[in-house]
TORGUVO-426383 format. One line per field, with one value per residue: residue number from 1; x, y, z of N, C-alpha, C, CB in turn. Coordinates in nm, 4 decimals. Glycine has a CB too. Example, Ala and Ser with C-alpha at 12.3 -4.5 7.8 and 13.67 -1.06 7.14 Angstrom:
num <- (1/2) $
npx <- (1.3190/1.2850) $
npy <- (-0.5690/-0.2250) $
npz <- (0.7800/0.7080) $
capx <- (1.2300/1.3670) $
capy <- (-0.4500/-0.1060) $
capz <- (0.7800/0.7140) $
cpx <- (1.3200/1.2900) $
cpy <- (-0.3300/0.0030) $
cpz <- (0.7800/0.7870) $
cbpx <- (1.1308/1.4084) $
cbpy <- (-0.4473/-0.0598) $
cbpz <- (0.9046/0.5725) $
//
This chain:
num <- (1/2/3/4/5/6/7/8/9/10/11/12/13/14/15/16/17/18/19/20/21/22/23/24/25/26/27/28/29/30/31/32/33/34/35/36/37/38/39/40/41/42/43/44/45/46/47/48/49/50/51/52/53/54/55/56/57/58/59/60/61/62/63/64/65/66/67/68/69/70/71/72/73) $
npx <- (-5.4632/-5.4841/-5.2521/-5.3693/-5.2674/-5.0748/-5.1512/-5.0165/-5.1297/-5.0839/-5.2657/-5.3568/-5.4627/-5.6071/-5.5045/-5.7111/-5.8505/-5.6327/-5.5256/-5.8041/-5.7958/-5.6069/-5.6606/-5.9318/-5.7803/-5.5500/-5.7794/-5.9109/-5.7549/-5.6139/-5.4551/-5.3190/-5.4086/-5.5544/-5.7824/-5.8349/-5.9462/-6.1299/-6.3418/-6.3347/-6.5088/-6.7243/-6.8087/-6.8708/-7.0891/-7.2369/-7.3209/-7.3798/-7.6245/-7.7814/-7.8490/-8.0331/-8.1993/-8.1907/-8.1783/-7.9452/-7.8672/-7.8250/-7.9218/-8.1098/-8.0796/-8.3440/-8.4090/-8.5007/-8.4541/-8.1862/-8.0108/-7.9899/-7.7733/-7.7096/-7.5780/-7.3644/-7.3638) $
npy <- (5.8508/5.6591/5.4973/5.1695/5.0715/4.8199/4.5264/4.2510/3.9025/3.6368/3.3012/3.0019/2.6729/2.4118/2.1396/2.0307/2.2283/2.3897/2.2718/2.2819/2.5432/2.6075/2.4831/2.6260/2.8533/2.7262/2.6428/2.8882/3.0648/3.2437/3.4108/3.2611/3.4638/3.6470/3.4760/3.4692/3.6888/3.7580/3.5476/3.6536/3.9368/3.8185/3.6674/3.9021/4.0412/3.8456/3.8135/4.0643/4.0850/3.8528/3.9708/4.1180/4.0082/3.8761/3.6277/3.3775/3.2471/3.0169/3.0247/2.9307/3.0487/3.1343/3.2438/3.0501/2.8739/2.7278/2.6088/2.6687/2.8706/2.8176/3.0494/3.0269/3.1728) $
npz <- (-12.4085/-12.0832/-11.8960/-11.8029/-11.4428/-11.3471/-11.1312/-10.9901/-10.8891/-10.7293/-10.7624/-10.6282/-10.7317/-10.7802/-10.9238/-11.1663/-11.1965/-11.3155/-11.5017/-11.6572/-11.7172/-11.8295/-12.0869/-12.1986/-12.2577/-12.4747/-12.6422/-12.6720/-12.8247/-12.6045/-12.3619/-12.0492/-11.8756/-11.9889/-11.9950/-11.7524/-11.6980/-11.8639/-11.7052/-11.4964/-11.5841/-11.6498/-11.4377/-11.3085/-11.4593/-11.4096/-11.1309/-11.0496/-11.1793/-11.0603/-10.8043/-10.8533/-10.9511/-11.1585/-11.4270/-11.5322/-11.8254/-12.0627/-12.4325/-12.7518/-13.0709/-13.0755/-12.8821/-12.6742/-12.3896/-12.2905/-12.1125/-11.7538/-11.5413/-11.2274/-10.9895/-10.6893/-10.3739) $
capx <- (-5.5244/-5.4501/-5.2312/-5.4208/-5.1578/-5.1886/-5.0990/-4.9955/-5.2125/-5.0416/-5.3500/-5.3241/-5.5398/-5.6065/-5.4513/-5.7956/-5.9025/-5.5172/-5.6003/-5.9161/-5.7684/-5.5212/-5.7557/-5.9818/-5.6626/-5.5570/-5.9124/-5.9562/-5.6232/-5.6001/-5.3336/-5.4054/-5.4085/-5.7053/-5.9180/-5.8993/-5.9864/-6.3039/-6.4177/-6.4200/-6.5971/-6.8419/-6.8539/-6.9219/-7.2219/-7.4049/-7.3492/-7.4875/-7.7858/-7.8844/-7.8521/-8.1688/-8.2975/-8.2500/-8.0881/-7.8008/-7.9122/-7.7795/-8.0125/-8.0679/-8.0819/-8.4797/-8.4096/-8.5236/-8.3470/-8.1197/-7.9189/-8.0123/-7.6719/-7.6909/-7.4422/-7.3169/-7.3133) $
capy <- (5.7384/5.6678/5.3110/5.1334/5.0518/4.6537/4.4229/4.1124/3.8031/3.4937/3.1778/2.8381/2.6532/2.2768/2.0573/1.9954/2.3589/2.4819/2.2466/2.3225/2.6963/2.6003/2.4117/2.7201/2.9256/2.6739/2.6301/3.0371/3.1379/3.3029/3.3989/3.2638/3.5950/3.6751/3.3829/3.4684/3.8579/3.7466/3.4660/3.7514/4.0238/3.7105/3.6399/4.0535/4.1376/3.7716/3.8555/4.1588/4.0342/3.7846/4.0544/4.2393/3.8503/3.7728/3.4501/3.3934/3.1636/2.9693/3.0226/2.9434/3.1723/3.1865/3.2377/2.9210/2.8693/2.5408/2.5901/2.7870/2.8853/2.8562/3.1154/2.9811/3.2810) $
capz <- (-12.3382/-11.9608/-11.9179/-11.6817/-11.3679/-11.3374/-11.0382/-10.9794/-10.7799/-10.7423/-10.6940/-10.6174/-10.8308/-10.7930/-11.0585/-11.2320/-11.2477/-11.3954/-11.6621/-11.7130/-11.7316/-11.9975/-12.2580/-12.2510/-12.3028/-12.6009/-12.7143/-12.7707/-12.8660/-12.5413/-12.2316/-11.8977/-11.8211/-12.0388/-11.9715/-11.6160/-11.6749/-11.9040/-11.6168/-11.3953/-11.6226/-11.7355/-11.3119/-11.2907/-11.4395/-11.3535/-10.9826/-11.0451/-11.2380/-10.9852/-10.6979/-10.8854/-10.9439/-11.2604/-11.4038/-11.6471/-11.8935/-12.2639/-12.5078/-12.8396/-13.1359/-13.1011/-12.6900/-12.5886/-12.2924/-12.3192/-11.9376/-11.6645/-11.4494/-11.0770/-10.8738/-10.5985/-10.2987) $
cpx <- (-5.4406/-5.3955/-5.2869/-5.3042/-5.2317/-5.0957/-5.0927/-5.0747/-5.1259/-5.1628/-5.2838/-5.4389/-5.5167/-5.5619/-5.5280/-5.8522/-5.8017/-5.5373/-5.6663/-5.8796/-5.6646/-5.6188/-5.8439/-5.8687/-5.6485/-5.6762/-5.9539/-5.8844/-5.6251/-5.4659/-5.4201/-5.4758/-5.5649/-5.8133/-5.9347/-5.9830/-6.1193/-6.3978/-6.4575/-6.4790/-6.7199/-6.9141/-6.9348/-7.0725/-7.3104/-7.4052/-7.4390/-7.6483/-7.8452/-7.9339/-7.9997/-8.2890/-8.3228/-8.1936/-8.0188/-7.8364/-7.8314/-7.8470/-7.9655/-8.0919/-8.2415/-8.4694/-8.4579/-8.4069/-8.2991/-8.0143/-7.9345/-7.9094/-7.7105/-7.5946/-7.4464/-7.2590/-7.2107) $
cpy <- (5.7072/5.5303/5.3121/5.0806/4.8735/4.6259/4.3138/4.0720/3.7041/3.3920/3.0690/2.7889/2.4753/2.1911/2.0502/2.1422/2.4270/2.3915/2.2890/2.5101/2.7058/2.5616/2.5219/2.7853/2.8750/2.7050/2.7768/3.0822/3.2238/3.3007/3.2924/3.3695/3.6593/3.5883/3.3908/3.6484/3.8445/3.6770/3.5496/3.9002/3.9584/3.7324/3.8183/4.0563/3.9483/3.7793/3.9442/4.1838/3.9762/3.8480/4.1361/4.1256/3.8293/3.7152/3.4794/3.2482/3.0763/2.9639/2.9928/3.0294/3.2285/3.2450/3.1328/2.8573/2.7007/2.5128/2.7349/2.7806/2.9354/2.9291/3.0610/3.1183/3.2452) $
cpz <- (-12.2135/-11.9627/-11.7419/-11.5777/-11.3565/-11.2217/-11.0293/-10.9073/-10.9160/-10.6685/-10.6629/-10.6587/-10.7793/-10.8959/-11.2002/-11.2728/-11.3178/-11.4910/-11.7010/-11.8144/-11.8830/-12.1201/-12.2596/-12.3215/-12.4683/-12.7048/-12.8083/-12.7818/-12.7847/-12.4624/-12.1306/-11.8205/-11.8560/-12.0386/-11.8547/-11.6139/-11.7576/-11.8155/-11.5399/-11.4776/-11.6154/-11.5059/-11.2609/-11.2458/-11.4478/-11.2226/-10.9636/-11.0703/-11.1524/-10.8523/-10.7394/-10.9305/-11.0695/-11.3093/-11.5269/-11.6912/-12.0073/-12.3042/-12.6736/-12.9263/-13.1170/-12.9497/-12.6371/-12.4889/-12.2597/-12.1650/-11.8866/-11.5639/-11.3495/-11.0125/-10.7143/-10.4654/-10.1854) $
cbpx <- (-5.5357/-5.5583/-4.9983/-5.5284/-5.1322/-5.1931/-5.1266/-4.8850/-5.4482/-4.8828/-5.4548/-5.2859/-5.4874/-5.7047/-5.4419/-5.8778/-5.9535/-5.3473/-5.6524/-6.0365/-5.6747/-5.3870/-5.8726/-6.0527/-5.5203/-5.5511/-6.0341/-6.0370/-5.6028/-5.6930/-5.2918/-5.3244/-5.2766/-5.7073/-5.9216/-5.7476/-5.8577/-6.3299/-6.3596/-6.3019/-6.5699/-6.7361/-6.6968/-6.9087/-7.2666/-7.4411/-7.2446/-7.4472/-7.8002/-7.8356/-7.7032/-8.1277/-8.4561/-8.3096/-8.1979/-7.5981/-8.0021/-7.7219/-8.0784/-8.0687/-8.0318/-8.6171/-8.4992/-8.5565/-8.4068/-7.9663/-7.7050/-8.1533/-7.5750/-7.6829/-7.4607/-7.2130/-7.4271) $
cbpy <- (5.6125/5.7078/5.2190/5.0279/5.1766/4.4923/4.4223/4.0693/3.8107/3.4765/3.1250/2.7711/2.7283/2.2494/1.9104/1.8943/2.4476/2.5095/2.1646/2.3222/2.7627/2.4606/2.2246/2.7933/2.8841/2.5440/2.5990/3.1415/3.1949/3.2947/3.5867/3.2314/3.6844/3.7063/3.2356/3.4362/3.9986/3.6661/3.3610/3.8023/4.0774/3.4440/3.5738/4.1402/4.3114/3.5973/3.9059/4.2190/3.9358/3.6534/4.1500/4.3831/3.8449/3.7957/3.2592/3.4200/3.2255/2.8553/3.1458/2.8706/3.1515/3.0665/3.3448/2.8107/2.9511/2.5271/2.5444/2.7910/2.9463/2.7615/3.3114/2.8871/3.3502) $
cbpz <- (-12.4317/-11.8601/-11.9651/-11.7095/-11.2090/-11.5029/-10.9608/-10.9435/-10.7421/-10.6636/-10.7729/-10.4699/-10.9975/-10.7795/-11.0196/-11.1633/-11.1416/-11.3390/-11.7041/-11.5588/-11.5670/-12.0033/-12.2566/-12.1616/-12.1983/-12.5788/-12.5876/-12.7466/-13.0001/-12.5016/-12.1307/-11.8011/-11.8908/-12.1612/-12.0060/-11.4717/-11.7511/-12.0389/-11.5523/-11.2529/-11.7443/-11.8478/-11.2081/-11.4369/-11.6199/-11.3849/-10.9160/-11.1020/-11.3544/-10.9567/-10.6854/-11.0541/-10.8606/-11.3456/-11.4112/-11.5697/-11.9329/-12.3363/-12.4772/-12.8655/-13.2972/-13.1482/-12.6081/-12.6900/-12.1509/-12.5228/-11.9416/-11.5981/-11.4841/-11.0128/-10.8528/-10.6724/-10.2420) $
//
């Protein structure tokens, strides 16, 4: 298996969003590290989806759609 080579990025983060970034962290027994590398897989493929026009939803178990997420271009 190939180790992936990783790099550093240093953000700056607003007070209210590095919280926010921790209590997910806490919340799912995560890093920082990994709640920012799922926000941007999660941010991935709904960019990609809405680029072919179609919407990123919450549904419930039947699919009834309970929040429809706006992207912001």
């Amino acid at each position: 298996m190939e180790k992936t080579k990783m790099r550093r990025l240093n953000v700056n983060l607003p007070e209210p969003i590095f919280k926010q970034l921790q209590e997910l962290a806490s919340e799912s027994g995560q890093t920082l590290t990994q709640v920012v590398r799922n926000g941007l897989g999660l941010a991935d493929i709904a960019y990609k989806e809405a680029n072919i026009g179609h919407k990123l939803a919450i549904t419930d178990k039947r699919g009834k759609v309970l929040k429809e997420i706006a992207l912001v271009n």
